[in-house]
N, C-alpha and C positions, 0 to 999 in steps of 0.2 A: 470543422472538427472531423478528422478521422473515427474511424471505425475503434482503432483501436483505444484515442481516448475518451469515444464515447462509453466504452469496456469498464475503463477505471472510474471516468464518471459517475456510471451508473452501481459500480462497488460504494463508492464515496458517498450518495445519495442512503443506500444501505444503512453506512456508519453513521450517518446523521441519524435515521429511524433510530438505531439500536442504542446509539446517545441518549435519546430521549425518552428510550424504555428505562435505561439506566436512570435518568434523574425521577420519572415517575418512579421506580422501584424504590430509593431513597425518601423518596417524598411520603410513599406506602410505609416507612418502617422496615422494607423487608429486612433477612436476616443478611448478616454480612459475606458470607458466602455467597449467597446468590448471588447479590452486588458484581462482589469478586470475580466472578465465572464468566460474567456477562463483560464486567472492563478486559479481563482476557481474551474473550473472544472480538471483539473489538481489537483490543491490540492486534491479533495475531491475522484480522481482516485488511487494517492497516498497512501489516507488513507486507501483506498478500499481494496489496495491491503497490506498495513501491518497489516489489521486486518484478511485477507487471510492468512497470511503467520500465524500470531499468533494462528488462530485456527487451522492450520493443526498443528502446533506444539502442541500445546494442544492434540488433538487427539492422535497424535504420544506418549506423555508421558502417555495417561490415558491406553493407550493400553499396551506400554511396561515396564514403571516402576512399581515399587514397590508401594505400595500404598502411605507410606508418599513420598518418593519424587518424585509422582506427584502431591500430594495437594502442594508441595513447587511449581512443577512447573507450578503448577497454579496460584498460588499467585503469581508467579513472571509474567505470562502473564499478567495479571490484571494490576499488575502496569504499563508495558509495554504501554497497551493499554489507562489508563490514562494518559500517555504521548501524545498522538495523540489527536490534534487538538490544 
């Protein structure tokens, strides 16, 4: 494993903690806002991290392909990244 997916691994490890804050918070009664703030920030770690993951891939193809197919695999990140949110 590289450096870099040990980076988003160790984001992902994060999301799991913070899952499991989430379902004790639930378990607690808290209020629904709290809840709320906490799946948000979650999500938005998520994102964080597949937009991580997208531009090291990007890097990775601008570096070692051939020039058209990393413009493909750029455009294909791009769409990727449209997906998220």
């Amino acid at each position: 494993m590289n450096e870099r997916d040990r980076v988003v691994r160790d984001r992902l490890r994060r999301l799991e903690g913070q899952v499991g804050g989430i379902v004790r918070m639930l378990e607690e009664g808290r209020p629904c806002e709290d809840v709320v703030t906490q799946l948000l920030a979650v999500r938005a770690a998520a994102e964080h991290a597949a937009v991580r993951l997208v531009r090291d891939h990007v890097d990775e193809c601008m570096a070692e392909l051939p020039p058209k197919r990393a413009r493909e695999a750029v455009h294909e990140a791009v769409a990727l990244l449209g997906r998220i949110g």
